[in-house]
Backbone as CSV, one residue per row, in Angstrom:
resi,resn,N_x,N_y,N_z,CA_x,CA_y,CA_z,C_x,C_y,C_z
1,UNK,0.849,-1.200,0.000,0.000,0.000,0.000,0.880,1.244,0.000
2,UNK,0.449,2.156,-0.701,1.324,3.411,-0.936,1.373,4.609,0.182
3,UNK,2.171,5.695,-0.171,1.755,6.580,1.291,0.671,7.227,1.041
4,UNK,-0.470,7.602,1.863,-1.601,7.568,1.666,-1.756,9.819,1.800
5,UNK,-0.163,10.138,2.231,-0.285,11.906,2.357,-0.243,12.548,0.699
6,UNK,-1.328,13.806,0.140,-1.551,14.262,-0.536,-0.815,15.258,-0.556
7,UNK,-0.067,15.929,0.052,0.254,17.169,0.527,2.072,16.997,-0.039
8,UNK,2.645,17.826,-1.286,3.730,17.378,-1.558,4.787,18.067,-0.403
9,UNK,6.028,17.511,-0.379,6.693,18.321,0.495,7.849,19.360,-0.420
10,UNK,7.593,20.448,0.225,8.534,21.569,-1.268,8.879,22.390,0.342
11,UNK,10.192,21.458,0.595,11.435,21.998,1.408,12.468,21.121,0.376
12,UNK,12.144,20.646,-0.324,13.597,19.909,-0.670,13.890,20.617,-1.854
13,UNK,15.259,20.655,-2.103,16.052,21.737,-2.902,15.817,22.017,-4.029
14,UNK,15.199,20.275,-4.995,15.592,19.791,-6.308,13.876,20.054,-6.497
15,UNK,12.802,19.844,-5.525,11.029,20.387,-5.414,11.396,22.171,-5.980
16,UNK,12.498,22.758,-5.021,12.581,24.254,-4.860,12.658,24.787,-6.718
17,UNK,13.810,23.822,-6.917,14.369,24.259,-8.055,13.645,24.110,-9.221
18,UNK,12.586,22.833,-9.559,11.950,22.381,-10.504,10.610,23.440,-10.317
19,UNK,10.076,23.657,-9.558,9.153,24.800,-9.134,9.390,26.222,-9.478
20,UNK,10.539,26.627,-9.669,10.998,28.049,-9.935,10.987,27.876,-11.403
21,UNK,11.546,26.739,-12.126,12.001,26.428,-13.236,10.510,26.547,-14.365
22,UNK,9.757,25.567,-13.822,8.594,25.148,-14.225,7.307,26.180,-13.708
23,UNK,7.404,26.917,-13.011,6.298,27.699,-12.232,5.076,26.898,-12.180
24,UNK,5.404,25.928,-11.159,4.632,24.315,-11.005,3.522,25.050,-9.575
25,UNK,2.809,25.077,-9.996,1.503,25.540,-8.772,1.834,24.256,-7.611
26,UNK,0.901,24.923,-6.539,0.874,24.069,-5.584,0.223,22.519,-5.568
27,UNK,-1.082,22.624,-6.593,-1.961,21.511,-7.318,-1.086,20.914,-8.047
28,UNK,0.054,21.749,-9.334,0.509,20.864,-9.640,1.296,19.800,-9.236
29,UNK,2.228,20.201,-7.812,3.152,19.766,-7.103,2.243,18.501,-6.466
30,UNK,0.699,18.922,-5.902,0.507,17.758,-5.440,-0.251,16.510,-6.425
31,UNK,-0.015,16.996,-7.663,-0.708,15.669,-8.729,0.997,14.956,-8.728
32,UNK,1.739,15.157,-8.917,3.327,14.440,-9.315,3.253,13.644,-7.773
33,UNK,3.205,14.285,-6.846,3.559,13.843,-5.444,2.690,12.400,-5.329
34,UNK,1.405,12.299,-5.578,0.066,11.438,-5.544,0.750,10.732,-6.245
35,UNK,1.786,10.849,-7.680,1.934,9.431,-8.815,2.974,9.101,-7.598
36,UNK,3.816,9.710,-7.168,4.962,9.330,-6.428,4.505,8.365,-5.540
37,UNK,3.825,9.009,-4.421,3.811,8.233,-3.305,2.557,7.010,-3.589
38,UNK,1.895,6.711,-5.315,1.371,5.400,-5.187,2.576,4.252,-5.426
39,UNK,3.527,4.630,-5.677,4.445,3.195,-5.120,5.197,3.400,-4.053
40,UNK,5.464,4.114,-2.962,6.237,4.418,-1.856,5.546,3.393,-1.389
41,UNK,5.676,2.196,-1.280,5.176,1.026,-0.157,5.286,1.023,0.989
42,UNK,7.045,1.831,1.477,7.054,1.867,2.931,6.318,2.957,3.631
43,UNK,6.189,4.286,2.442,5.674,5.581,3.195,6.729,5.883,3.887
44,UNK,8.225,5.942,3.413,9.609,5.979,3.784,9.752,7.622,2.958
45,UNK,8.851,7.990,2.151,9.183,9.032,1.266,10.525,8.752,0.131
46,UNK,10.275,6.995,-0.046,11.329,6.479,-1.581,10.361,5.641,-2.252
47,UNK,10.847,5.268,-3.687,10.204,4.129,-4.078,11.947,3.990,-4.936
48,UNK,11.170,2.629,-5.337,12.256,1.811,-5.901,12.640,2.292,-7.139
49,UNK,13.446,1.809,-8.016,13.841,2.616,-9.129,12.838,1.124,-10.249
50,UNK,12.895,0.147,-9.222,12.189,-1.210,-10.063,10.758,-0.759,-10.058
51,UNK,9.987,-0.539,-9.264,9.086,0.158,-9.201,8.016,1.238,-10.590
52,UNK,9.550,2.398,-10.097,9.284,3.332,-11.045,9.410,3.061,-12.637
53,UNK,9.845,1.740,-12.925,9.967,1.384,-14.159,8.757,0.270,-14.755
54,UNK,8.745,-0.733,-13.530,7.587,-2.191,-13.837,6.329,-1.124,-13.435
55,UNK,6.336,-0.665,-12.695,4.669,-0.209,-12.566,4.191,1.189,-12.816
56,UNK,5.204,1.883,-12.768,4.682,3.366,-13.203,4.887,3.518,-14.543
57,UNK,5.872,3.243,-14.965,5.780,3.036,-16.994,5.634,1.940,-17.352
58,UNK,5.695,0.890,-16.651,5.046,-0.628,-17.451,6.172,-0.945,-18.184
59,UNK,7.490,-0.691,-18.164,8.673,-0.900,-19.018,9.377,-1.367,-18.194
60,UNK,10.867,-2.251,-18.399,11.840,-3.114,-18.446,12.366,-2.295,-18.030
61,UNK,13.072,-2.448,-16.400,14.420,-1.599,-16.121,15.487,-1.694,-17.407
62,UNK,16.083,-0.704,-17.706,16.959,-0.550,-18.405,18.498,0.452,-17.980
63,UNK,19.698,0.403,-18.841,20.209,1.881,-18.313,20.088,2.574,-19.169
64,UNK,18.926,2.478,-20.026,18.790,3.771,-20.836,18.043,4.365,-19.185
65,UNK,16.907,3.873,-18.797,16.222,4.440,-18.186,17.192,5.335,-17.080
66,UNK,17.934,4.113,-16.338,18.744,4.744,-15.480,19.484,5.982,-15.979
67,UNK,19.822,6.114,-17.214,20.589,7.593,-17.638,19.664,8.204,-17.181
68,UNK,18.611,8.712,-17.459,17.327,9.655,-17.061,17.741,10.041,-15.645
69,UNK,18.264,8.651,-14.615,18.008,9.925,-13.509,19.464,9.672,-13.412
70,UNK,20.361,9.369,-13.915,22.082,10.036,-14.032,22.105,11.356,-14.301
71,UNK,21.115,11.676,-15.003,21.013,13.350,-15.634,20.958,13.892,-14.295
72,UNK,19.815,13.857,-13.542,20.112,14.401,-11.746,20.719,14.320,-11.050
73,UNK,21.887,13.207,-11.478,23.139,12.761,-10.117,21.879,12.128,-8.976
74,UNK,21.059,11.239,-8.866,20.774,10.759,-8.001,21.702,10.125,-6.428
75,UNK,21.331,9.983,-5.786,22.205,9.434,-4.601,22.186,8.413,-4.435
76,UNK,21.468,7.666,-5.029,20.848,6.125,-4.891,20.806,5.851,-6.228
77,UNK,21.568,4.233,-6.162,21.053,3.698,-7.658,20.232,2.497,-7.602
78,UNK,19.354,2.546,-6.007,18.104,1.448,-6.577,17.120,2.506,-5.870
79,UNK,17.188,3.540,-5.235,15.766,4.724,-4.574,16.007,5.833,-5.203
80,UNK,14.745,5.877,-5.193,14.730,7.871,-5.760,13.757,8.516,-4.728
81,UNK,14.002,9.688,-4.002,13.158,10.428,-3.320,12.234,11.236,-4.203
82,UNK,11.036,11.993,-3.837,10.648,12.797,-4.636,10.876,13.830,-5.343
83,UNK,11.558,14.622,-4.480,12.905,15.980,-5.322,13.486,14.555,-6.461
84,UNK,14.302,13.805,-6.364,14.810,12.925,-7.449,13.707,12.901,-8.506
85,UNK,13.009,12.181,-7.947,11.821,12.020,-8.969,11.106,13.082,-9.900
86,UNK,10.940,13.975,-9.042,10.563,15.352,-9.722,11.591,15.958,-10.739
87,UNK,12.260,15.779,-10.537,13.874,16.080,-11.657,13.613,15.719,-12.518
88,UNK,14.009,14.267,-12.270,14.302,13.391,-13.331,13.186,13.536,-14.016
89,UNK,12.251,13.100,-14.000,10.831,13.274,-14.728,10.680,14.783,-15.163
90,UNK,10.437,15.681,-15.348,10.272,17.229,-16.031,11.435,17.458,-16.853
91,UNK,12.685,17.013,-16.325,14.022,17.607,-16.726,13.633,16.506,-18.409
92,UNK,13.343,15.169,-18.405,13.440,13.778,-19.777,11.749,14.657,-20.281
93,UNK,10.718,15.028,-19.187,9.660,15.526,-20.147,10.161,16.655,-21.013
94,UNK,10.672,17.216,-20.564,10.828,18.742,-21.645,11.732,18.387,-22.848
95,UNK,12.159,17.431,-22.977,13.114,16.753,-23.670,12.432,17.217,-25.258
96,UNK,13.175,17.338,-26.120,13.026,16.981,-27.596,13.249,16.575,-28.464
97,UNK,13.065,16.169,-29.540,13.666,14.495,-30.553,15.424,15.059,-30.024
98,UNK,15.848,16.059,-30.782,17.591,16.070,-30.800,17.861,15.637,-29.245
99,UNK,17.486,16.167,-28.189,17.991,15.947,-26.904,17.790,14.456,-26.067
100,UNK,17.005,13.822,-26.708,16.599,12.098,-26.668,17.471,11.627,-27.226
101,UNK,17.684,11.401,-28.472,18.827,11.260,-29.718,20.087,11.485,-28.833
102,UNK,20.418,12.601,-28.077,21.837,12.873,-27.578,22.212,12.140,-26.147
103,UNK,20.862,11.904,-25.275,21.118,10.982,-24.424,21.519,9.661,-24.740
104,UNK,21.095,9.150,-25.622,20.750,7.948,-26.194,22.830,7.875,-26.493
105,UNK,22.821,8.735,-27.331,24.558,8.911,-28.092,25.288,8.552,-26.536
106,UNK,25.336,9.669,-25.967,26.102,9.614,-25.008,26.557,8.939,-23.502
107,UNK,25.238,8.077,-23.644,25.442,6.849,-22.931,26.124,5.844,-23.181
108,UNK,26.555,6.312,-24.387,28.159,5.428,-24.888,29.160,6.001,-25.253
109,UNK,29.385,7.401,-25.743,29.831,7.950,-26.280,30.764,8.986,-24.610
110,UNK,31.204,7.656,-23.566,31.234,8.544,-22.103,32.625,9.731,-22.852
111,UNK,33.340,9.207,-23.293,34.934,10.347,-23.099,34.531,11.516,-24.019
112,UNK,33.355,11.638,-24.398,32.825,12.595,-25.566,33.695,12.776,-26.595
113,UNK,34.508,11.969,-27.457,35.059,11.922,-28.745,34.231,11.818,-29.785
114,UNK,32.828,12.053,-29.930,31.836,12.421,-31.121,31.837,11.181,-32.300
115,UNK,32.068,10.112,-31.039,31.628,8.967,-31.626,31.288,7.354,-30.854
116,UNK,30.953,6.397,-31.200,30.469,5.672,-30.370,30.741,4.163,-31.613
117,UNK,31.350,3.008,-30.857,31.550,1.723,-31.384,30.287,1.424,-32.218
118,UNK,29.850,0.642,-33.184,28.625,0.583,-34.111,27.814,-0.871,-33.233
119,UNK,28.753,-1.600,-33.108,28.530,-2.544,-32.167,27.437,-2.393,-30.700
120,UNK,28.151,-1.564,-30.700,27.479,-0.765,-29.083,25.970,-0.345,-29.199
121,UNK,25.632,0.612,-30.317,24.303,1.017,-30.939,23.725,-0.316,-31.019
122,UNK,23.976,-0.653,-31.905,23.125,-2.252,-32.140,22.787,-2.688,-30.914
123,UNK,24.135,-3.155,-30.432,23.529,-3.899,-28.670,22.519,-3.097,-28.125
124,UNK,22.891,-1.700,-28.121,21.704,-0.986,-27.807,20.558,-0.811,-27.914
125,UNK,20.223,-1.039,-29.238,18.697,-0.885,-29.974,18.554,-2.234,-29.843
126,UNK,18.902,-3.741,-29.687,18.877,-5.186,-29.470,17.995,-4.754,-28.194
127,UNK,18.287,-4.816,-27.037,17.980,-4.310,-25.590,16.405,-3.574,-25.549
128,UNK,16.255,-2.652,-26.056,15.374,-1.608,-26.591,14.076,-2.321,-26.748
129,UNK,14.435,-3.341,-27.732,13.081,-4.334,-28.569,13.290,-5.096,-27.763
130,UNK,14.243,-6.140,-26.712,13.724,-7.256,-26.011,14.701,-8.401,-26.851
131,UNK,15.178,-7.906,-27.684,16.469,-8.606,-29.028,15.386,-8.764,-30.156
132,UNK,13.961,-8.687,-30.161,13.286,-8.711,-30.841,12.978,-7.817,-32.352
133,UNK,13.778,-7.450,-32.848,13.423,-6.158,-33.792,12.944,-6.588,-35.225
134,UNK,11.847,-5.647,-35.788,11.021,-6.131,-36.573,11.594,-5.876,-37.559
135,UNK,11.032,-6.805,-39.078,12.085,-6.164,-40.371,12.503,-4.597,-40.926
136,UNK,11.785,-4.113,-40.547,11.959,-2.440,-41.251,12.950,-2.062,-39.847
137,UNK,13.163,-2.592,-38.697,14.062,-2.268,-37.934,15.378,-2.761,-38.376
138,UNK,15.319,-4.680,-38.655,16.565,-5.070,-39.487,17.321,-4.411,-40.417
139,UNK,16.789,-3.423,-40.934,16.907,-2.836,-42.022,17.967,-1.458,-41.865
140,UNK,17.440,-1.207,-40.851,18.300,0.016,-40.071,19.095,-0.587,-39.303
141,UNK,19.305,-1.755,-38.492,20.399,-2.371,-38.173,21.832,-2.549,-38.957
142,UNK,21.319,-2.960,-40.273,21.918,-3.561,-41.740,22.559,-2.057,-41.941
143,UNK,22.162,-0.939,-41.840,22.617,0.456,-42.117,23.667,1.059,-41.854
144,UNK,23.227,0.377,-40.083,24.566,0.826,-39.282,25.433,-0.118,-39.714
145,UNK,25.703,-1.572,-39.730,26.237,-2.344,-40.131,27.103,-1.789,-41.318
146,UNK,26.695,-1.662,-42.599,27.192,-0.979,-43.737,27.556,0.152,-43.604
147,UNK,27.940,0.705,-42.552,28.543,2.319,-42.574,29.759,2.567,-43.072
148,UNK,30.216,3.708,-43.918,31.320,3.955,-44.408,32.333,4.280,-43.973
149,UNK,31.940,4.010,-42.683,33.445,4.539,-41.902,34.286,2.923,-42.174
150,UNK,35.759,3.657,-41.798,36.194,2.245,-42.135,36.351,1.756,-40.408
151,UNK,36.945,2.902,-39.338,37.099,1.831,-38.011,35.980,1.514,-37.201
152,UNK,34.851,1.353,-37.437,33.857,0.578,-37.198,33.192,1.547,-36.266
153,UNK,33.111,3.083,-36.169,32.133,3.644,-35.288,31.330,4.551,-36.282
154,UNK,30.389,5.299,-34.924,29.107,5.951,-35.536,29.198,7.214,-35.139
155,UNK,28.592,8.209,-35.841,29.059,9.534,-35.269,27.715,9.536,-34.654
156,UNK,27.234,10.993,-34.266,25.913,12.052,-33.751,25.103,11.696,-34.984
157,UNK,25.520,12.445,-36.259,25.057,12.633,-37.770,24.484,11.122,-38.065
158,UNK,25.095,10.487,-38.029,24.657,8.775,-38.327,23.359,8.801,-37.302
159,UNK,23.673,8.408,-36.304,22.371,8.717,-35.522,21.524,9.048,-35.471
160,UNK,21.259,10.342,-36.010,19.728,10.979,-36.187,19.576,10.978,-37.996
161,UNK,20.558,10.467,-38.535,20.131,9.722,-39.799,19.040,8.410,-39.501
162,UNK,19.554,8.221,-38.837,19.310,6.631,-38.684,17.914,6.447,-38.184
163,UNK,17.456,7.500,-37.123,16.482,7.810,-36.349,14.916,8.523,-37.792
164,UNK,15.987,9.181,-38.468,15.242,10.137,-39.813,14.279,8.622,-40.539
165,UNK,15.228,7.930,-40.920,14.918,6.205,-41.471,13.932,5.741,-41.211
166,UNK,14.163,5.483,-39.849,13.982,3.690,-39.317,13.347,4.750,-37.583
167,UNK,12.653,5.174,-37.444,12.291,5.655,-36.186,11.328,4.758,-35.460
168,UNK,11.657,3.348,-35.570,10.904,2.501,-34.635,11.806,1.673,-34.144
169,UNK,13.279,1.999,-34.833,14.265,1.377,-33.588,14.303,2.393,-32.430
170,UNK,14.077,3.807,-32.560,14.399,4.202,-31.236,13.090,4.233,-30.132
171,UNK,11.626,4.184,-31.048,10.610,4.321,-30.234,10.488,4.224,-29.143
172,UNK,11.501,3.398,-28.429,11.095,2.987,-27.339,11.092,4.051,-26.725
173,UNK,12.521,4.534,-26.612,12.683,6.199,-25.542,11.785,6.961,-25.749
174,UNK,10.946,7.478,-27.113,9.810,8.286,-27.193,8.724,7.400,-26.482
175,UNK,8.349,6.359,-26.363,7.412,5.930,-25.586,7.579,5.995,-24.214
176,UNK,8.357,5.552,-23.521,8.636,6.152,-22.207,8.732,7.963,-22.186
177,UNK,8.951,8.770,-22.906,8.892,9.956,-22.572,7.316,10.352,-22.886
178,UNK,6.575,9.740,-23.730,5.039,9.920,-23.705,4.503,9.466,-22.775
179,UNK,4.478,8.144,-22.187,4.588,7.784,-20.949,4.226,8.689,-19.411
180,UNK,5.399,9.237,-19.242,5.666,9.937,-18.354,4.815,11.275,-18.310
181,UNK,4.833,11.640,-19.725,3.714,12.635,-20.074,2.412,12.709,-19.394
182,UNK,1.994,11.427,-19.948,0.890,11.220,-19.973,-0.065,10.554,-17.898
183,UNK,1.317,10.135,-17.787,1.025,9.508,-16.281,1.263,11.046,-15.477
184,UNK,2.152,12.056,-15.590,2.498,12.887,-14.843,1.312,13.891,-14.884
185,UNK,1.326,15.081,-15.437,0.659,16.473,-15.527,-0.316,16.518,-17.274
186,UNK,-0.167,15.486,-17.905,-0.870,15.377,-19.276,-0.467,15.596,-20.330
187,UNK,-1.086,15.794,-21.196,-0.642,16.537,-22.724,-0.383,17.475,-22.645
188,UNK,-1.676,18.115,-22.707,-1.749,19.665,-22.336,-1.458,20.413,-21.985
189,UNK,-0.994,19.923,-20.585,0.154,20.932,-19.882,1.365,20.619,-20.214
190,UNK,2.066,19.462,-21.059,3.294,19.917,-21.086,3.383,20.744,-21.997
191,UNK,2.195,20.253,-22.964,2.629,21.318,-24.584,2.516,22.569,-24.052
192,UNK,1.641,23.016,-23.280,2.245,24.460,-22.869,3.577,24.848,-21.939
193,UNK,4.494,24.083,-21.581,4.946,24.590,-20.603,6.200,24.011,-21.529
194,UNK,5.989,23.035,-22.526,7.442,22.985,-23.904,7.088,24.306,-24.647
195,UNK,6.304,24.887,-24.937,5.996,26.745,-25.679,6.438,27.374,-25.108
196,UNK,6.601,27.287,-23.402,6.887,28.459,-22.832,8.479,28.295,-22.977
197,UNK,9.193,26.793,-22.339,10.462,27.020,-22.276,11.224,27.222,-23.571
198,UNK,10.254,26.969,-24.653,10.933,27.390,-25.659,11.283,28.673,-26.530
199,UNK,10.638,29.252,-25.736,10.130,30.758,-25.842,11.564,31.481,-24.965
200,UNK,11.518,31.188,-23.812,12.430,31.178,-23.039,13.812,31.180,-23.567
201,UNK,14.023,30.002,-24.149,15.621,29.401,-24.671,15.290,30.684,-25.420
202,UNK,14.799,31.259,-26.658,15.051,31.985,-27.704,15.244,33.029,-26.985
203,UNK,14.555,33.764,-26.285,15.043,34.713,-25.364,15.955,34.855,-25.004
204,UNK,16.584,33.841,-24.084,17.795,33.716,-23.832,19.008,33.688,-24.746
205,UNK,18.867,33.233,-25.708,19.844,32.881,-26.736,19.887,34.674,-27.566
206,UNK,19.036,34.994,-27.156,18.576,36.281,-28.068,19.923,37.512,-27.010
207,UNK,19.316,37.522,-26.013,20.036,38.401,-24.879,21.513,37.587,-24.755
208,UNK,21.856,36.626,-24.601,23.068,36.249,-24.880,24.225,37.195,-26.110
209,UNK,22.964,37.256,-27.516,23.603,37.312,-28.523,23.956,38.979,-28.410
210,UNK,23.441,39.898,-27.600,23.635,40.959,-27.358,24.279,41.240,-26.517
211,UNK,24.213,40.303,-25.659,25.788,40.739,-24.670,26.895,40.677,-25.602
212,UNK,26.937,39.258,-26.362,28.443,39.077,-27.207,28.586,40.475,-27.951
213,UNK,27.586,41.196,-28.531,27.906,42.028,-29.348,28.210,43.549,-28.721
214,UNK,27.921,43.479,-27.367,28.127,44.418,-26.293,29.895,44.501,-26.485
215,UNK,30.186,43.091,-25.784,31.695,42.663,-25.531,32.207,42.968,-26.769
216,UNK,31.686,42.644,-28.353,32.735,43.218,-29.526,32.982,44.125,-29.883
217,UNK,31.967,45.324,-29.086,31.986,46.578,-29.082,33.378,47.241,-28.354
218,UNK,33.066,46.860,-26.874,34.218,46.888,-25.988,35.705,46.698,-26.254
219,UNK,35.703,45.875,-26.974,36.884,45.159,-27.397,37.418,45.632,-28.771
220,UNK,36.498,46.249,-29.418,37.294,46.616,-30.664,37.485,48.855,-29.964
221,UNK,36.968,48.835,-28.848,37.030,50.327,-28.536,37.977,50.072,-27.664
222,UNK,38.429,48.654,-26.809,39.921,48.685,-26.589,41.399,48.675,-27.365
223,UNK,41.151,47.859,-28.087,42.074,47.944,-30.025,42.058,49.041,-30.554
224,UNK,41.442,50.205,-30.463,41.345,51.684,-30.832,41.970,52.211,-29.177
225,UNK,41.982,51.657,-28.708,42.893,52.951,-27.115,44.220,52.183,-27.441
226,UNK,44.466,50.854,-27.623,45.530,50.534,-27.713,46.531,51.036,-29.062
227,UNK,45.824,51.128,-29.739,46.753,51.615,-31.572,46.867,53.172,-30.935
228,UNK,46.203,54.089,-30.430,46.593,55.060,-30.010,47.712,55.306,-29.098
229,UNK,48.115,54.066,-28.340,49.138,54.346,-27.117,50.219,54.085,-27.698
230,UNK,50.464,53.083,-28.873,51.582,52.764,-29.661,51.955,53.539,-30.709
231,UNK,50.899,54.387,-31.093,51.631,55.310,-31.479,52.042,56.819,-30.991
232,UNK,51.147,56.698,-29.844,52.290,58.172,-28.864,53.528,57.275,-27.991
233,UNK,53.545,56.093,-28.426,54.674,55.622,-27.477,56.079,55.224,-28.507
234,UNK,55.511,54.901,-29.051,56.048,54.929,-30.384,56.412,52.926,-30.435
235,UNK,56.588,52.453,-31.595,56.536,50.991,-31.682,57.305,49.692,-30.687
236,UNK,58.766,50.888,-30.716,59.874,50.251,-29.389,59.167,50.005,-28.334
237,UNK,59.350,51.433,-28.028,58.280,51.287,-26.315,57.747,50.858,-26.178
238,UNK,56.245,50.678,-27.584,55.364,50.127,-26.545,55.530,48.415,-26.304
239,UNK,56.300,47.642,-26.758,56.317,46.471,-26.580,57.553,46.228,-26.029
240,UNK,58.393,47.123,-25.779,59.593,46.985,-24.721,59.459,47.003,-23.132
241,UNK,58.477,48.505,-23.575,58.105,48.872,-21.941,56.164,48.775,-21.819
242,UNK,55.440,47.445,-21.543,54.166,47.298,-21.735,53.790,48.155,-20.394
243,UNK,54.239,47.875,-19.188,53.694,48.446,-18.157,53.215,49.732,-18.499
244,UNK,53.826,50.609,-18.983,53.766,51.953,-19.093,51.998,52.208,-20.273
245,UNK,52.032,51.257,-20.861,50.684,51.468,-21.308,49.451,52.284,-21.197
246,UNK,49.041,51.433,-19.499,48.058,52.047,-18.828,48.026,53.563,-18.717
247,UNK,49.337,53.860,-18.423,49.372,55.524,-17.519,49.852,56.143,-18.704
248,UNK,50.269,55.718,-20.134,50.179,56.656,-21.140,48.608,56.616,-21.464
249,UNK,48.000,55.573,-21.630,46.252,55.804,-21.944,45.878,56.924,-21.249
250,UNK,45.973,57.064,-19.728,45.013,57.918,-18.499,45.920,59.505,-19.448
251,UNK,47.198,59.245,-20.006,47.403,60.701,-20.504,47.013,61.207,-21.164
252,UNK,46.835,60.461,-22.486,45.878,60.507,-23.770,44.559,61.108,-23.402
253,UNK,43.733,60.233,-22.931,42.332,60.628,-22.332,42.011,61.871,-21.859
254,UNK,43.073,62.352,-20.980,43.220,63.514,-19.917,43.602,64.559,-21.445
255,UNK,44.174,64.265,-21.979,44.739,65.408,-23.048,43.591,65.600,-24.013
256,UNK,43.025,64.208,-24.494,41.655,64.459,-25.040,40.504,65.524,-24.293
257,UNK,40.999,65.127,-23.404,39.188,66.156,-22.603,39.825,67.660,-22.328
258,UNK,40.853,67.746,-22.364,41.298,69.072,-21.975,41.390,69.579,-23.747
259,UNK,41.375,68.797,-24.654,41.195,69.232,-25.955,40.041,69.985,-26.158
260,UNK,38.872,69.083,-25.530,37.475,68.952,-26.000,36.825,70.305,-25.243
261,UNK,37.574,70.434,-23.810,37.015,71.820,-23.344,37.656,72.923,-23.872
262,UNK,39.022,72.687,-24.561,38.955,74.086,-25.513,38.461,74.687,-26.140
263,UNK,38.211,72.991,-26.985,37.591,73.510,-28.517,36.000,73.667,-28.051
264,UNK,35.240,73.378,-26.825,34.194,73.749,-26.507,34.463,75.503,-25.975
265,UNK,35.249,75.814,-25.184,35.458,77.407,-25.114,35.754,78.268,-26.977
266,UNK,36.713,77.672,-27.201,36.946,78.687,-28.707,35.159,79.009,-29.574
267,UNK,34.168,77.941,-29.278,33.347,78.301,-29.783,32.306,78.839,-29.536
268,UNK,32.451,78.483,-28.145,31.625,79.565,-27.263,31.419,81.112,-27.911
269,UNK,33.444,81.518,-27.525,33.698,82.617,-27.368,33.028,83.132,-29.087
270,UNK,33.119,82.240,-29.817,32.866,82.861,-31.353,31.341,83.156,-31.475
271,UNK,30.551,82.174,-30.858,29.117,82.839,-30.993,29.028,84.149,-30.065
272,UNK,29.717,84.247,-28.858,29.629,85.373,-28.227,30.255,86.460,-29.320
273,UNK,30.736,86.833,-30.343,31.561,87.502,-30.799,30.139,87.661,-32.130
């Protein structure tokens, strides 16, 4: 029997963080908490990771699955608490084909050299089906098999070729991430809350792209103070004697503004005239 409290608990760090992230209402916090604690058997505030796989997705422990909550650094590799759980689950929902595709890569691909044994994939997608894979899957097996590389690995590019193909060797991971969808907060709400963060990323990526262009500003108006100091310092100096740089700039500057209030008096005096 499961723990029978409705009430999620949001003191824990990874509740704090997914809540700020997600702007997860209090209702929503307690619909995730309710899937949680129907397998907490002890009412220990854990469930099993066997659990969360045979009965809450109806799927085959795997370590694909286990990557999912490697992505959180879990503390446990047979319990997950609810902060765990809450992670792991929102962090694989918001997921999208490329970022499935890249978990998938890099669960083999550990030293990140932007490639992975061909062997390894196969075993992989073998696992996936149960060793069971249907002919139009054989087919994409046979693919990787025939790849043109000559030392026998697969890049990223191969991969979501492969996925472009034959997208019922990878189904499985999209079914567990519909899954989770669908058992957690629904359709509905994720598709709105994948609009929002995606809205978000562009934003972000947007204001990013204006800082950089802030900084090339900066930087090419430092390359203009610097061509100025080398040439009141003249070419020797300035790369003989660098220290002196700085405190020829503060002279320059100082000589500039005492320029600028001249030539602001000389014209004064001329309209007065």
């Amino acid at each position: 029997m499961g723990n029978t409290n409705s009430v999620a608990p949001t003191s824990d760090a990874r509740v704090e963080k997914v809540q700020k992230r997600l702007h997860l209402t209090t209702e929503d916090l307690n619909t995730l908490f309710l899937r949680f604690s129907k397998y907490d058997r002890e009412g220990n505030g854990m469930i099993t990771r066997e659990d969360f796989f045979t009965k809450f997705l109806e799927e085959k422990r795997s370590f694909f699955g286990d990557a999912m909550f490697n992505l959180v650094e879990c503390e446990n590799e047979e319990v997950v608490n609810f902060g765990e759980f809450t992670e792991a689950l929102t962090t694989y929902c918001l997921f999208e084909t490329n970022d499935i595709l890249k978990l998938c890569f890099n669960i083999f691909d550990t030293e990140k050299t932007g490639f992975i044994d061909k062997d390894e994939i196969k075993h992989f997608l073998l696992m996936l089906h149960g060793g069971d894979v249907k002919s139009n899957g054989r087919k994409g097996l046979e693919m990787i098999e025939n790849s043109t590389r000559q030392d026998g690995r697969v890049g990223f590019p191969e991969l979501k070729e492969l996925h472009k193909h034959f997208p019922m060797l990878l189904y499985p991971v999209f079914r567990m991430q519909n899954t989770l969808i669908r058992e957690s907060l629904g359709d509905s709400w994720w598709k709105k809350k994948k609009a929002i963060a995606a809205e978000e990323m562009r934003l972000e990526r947007n204001k990013m792209r204006n800082l950089d262009e802030v900084v090339d500003e900066k930087e090419l108006e430092r390359q203009a103070e610097l061509l100025e100091v080398k040439r009141f310092m003249g070419v020797v100096k300035y790369y003989l004697m660098p220290w002196k740089r700085e405190k020829v700039l503060k002279k320059i500057k100082k000589l500039k503004k005492i320029e600028a209030e001249l030539q602001a008096r000389e014209e004064f005096e001329e309209a007065e005239d």
